[in-house]
N, C-alpha and C positions, 0 to 999 in steps of 0.2 A: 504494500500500500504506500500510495507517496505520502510524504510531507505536508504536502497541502490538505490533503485526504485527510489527513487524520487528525488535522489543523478542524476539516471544518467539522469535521465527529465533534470534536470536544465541543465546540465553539456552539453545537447544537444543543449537546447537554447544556451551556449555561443558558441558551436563549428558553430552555424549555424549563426549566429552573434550577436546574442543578448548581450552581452558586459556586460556592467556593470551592467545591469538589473541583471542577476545573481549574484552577489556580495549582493546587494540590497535585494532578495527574498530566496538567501540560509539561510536566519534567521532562517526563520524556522525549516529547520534540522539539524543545527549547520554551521555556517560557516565553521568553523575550518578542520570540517570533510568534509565538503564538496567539500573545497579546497583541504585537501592533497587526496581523493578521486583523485579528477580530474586530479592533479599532477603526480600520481603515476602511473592512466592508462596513461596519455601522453607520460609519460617518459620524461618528458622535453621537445615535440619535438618543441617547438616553438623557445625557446633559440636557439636550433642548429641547426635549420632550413637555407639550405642552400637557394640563390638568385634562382630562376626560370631562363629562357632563356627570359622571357618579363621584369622582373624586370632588367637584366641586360642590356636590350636594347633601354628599355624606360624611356625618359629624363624627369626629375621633370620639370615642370616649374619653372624659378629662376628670383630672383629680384636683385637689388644693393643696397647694404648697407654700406655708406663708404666705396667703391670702391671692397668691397669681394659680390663674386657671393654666395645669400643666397637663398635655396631652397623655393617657395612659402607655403609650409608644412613645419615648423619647428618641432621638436621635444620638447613637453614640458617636465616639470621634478619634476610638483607637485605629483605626486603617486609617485618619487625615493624616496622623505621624508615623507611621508605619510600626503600631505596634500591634504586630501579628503574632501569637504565639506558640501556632504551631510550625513555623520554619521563617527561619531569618533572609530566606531570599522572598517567601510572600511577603515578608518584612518592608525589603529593599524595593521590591513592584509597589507597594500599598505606597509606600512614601515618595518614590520619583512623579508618582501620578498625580498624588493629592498635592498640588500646587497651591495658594490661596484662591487664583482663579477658579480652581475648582473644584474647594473647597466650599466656594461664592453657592458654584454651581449646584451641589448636592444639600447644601442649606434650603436654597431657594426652589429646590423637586421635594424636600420632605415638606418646606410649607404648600407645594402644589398640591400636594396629597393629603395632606389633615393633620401632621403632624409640627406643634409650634413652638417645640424645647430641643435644645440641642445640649449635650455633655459633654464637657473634655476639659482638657489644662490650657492654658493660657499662655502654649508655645507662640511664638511671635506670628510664623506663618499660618495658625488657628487663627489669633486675633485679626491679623488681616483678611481673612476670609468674612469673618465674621463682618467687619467694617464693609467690605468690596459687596455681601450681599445685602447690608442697607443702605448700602449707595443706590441699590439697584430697585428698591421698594422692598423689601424683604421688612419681616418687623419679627423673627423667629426670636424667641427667648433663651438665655445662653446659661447654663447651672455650671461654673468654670470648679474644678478638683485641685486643690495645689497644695502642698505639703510647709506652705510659708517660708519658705527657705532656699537655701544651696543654690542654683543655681538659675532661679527661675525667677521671671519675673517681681518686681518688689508690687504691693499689691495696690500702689496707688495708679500703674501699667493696666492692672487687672481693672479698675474701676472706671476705666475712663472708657470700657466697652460695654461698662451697664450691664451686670450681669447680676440676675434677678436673685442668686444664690451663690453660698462659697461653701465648697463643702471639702474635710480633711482628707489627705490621700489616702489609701484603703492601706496601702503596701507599708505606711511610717506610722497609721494609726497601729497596725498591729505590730509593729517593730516598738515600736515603743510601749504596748502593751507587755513585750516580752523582757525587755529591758528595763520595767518598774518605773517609767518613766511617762505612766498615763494623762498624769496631772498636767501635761504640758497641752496637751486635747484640748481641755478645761480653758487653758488660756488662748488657742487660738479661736474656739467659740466665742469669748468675749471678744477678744480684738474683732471677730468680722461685726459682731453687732456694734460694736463701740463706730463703727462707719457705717451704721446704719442697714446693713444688710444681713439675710435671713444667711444662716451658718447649718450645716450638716456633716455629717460624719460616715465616712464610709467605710468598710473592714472586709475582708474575704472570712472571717473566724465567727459564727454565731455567740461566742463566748465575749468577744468583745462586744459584739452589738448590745447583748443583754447587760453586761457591764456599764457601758456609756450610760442607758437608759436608768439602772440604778444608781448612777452618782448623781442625776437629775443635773447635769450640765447646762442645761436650756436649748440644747441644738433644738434648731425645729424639722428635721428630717433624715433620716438613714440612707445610705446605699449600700446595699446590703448585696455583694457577690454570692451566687447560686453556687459556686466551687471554691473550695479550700483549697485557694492553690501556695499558700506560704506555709505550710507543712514543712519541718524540717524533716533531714533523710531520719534523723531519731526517733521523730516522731511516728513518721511511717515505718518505721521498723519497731515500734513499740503499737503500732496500733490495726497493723494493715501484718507484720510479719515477714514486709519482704522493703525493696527500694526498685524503685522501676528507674529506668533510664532518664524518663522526661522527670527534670526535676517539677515543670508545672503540671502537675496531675491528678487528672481530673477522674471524681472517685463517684461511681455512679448512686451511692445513698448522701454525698453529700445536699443536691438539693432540699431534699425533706428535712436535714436538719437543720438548715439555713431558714427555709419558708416557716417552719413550727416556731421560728423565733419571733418573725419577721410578726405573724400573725397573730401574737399577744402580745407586740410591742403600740403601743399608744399613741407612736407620732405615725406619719405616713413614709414609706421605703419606698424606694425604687432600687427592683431588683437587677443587677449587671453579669455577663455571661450566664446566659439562660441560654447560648446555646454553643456552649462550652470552649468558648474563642474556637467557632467553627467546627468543630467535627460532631454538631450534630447538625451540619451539613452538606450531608451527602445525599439530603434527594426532599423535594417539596415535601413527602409525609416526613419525616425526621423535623423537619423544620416547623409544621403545624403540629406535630406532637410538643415539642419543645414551648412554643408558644399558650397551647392548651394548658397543658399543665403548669405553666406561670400565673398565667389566670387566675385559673383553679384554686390553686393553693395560695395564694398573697390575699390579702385585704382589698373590698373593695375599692380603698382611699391610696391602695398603692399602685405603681406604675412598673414598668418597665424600662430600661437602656439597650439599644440594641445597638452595637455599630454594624455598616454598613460600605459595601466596596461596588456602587454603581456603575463599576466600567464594562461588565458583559453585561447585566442583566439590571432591569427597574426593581431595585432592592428593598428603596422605600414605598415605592407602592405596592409590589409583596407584601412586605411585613405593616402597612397600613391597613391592608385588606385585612389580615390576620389580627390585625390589633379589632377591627371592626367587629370580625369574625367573634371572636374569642373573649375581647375584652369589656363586654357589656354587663356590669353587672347585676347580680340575676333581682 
């Protein structure tokens, strides 16, 4: 079979929805090629894909966040910086792609399709996406993740893009949990309110969620990761019996213990890899399973993060439909 042949196999799975499964399996005959392949015949058209007549008609389901109306589908924003975590060359694809132009561009398709929150950190080339798509009429609202430190933005950078929420990074809230050093959480909840804006807390460990929640911090909202991926090898070798290769790994009863937290916690969550940074997807059902069962299991008042890699396939109106689908509550 040639090259191209089997360029346009793949290139079919993702129009027909197979997602990131092709990212995954175009190894084989170059990525590179594979992509600007698929690129080339699109034309783009997904970028400038205009709303349908049902996309325009039909309402997301929306939850309350510190008093702003947030979509139960958010828009995540780990593929804008290329942080793919099952292989470092989807990595390197996700990040040459996501430019701020076109970052503009996948802002201004999720608000085409019903979804009007976007998540992620406050990398320079996010903030100007964010700016390039209200230039453009865009008015999407941005929940920005930052750790207050090291190397990142100082947070008066962060404020000058309006962003409705600041929530602590998931990876330093439980570093810091593990190091006794949780009380610092404590101070950057005040610092974001001390500027007036609503502060959240995110953790990949249900044990910190429930923690935060009982020191009565004041955050006004969780992001709460479906997988316990900061497990150390100890850990899992004290609790699992073995150590797998991938150090981020992802354990199939972790969800339910994460949700059973999520769902006696008092503030509103928005749940993050619900589907499992990609590899629960490999085929449209796998992907409406994953979304059902986020649903299902979380509180009416919470939401979802989903990121998203709109260069083969309309991602966010996918997982709009499925927010429609799935996330009405009953």
């Amino acid at each position: 079979m040639s090259s191209k042949k089997m360029i346009q196999e793949k290139a079919g799975d993702w129009l027909s929805g197979n997602r990131r499964d092709f990212v995954r399996r175009a190894g084989a005959i170059g990525l590179a090629g594979a992509a600007s392949w698929l690129v080339c015949e699109s034309n783009n058209a997904t970028s400038a894909a205009q709303p349908s007549q049902s996309e325009k008609t039909s309402v997301l389901p929306t939850i309350t966040i510190a008093g702003k109306a947030v979509t139960r589908l958010v828009a995540g924003g780990n593929p804008t910086t290329g942080s793919s975590q099952p292989s470092p060359h989807v990595a390197q694809h996700m990040n040459e792609y996501f430019t701020s132009e076109r970052i503009a561009d996948y802002l201004i398709r999720c608000e085409q399709v019903g979804i009007n929150t976007f998540q992620h950190s406050a990398a320079d080339k996010v903030r100007e996406g964010i700016r390039l798509a209200r230039e453009r009429g865009s008015r999407i609202q941005w929940i920005c993740l930052t750790s207050g430190g090291g190397s990142e933005p100082p947070l008066e950078k962060i404020l000058e893009i309006k962003p409705i929420a600041i929530a602590h990074h998931g990876g330093v809230t439980d570093r810091l949990f593990r190091d006794g050093k949780q009380d610092a959480i404590g101070d950057f909840i005040k610092k974001i309110h001390d500027k007036g804006v609503p502060a959240g807390v995110s953790s990949h460990k249900p044990e910190n969620i429930r923690a935060v929640e009982e020191k009565n911090w004041g955050n006004d909202f969780f992001m709460t990761c479906f997988y316990n991926v900061v497990r150390s090898k100890e850990e899992m070798k004290r609790q699992f019996g073995a150590v797998p290769v991938d150090s981020l790994s992802f354990w199939a009863d972790d969800p339910d213990a994460m949700t059973a937290v999520v769902r006696q916690s008092r503030k509103p969550c928005l749940g993050f890899k619900i589907l499992a940074a990609g590899r629960l997807c490999s085929s449209p059902a796998t992907v409406e399973q994953a979304f059902r069962y986020a649903f299902e299991h979380i509180k009416p008042t919470d939401g979802v993060i989903v990121g998203m890699y709109p260069r083969f396939s309309d991602e966010p109106a996918q997982n709009a439909a499925l927010a429609r689908k799935h996330g009405r509550p009953a």
